[in-house]
N, C-alpha and C positions, 0 to 999 in steps of 0.2 A: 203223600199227603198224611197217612198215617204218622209219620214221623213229625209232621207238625203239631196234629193234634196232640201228640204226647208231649210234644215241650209245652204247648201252650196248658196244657193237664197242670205241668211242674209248676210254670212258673206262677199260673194265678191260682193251684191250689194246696199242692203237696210242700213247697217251699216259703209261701206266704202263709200258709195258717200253721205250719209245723213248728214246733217239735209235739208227735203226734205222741199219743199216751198207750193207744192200741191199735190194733189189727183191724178191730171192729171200728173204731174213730176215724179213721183212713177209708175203711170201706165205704161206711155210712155218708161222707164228704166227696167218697168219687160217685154217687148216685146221686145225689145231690146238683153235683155239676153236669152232671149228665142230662140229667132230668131240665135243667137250663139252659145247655147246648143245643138239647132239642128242640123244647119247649115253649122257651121264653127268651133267648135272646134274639133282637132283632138284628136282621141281614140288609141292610145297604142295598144291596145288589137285586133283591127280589121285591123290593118297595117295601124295608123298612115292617119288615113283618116275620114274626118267629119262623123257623126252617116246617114246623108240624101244620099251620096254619095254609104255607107256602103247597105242601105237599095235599091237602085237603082241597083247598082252590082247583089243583090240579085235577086230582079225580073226580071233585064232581064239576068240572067243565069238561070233562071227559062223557059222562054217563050223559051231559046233557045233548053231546053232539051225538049220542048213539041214539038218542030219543028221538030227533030230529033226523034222522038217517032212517 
């Protein structure tokens, strides 16, 4: 899986926004996407709602069923 998420890194960032000027320009653009991999792009698969969102849902449907226990 690892190995997807890096081509997928390539192709929609380090090869589409490049030819890069710096080290720091490169960095600053893989945080970037990072922070939208996480964050903000939505998943299909979990209804269409960012992966950070997805994973919130979870724990507090979690804390709820401890309350109720």
């Amino acid at each position: 899986m690892a190995e997807t998420i890096n081509g997928l890194f390539k192709a929609e960032v380090i090869h589409r926004r490049g030819p890069w000027r710096s080290f720091e320009a490169v960095e600053y653009a893989t945080l970037e996407w990072v922070d939208w991999f996480n964050n903000r792009r939505l998943l299909e698969l979990i209804g269409n709602i960012p992966p950070a969102e997805a994973e919130a849902n979870f724990y507090a449907a979690l804390e709820t069923e401890a309350m109720a226990a």
